[in-house]
C-alpha positions as CSV (number, residue, x, y, z in Angstrom):
1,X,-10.9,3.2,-9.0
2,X,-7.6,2.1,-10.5
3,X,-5.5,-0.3,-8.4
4,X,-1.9,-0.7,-9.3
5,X,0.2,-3.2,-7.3
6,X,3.4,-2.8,-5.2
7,X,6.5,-3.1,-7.3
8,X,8.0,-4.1,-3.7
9,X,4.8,-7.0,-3.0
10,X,6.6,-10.4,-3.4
11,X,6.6,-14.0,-2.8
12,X,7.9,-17.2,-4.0
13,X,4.7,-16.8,-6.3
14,X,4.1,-14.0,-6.4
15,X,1.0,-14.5,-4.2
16,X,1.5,-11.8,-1.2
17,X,0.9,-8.4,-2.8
18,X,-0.6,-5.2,-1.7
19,X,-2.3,-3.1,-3.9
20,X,-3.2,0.9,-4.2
21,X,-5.7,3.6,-5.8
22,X,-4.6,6.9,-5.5
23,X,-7.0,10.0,-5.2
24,X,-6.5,13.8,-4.2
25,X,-7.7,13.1,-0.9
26,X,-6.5,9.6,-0.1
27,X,-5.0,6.7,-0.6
28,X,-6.4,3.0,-0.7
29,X,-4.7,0.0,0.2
30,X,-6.2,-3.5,-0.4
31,X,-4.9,-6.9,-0.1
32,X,-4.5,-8.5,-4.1
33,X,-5.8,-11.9,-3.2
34,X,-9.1,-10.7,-1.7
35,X,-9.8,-7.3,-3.7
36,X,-13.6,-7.7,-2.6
37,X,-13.0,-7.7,1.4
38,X,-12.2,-4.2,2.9
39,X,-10.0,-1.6,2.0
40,X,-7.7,0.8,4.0
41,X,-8.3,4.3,3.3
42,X,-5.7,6.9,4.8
43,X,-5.4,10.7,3.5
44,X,-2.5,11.5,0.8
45,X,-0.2,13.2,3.6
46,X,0.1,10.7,5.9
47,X,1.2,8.1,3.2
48,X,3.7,10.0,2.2
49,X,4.8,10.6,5.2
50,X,4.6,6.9,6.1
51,X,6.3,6.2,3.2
52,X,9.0,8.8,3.0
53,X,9.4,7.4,6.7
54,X,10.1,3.7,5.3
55,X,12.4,5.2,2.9
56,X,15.0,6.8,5.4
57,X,15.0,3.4,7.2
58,X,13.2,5.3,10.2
59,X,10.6,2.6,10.5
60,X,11.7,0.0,13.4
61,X,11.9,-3.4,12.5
62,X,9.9,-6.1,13.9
């Protein structure tokens, strides 16, 4: 797999960053700082629609 990290992961340090792996089927999400502890694994559509969501400011904010 090749993991590339969020151009939008930040931190005073630089230290809270989420990372991804792209396949046909799905997309992988890990946490940079622990890239050995388990992954999140959802299928290509529903990221882009979660992200394409995020995008149009249709996610509510916490």
């Amino acid at each position: 797999m090749t993991w590339r990290k969020s151009t939008y992961s930040s931190g005073g340090d630089g230290d809270t960053c989420v990372e991804i792996s792209e396949s046909e089927s799905h997309i992988s999400i890990r946490d940079s700082k622990a890239p050995a502890r388990a992954t999140l694994a959802v299928p290509t559509r529903s990221f882009a629609a979660f992200t394409d969501a995020l995008k149009r400011g249709l996610w509510p904010e916490a």
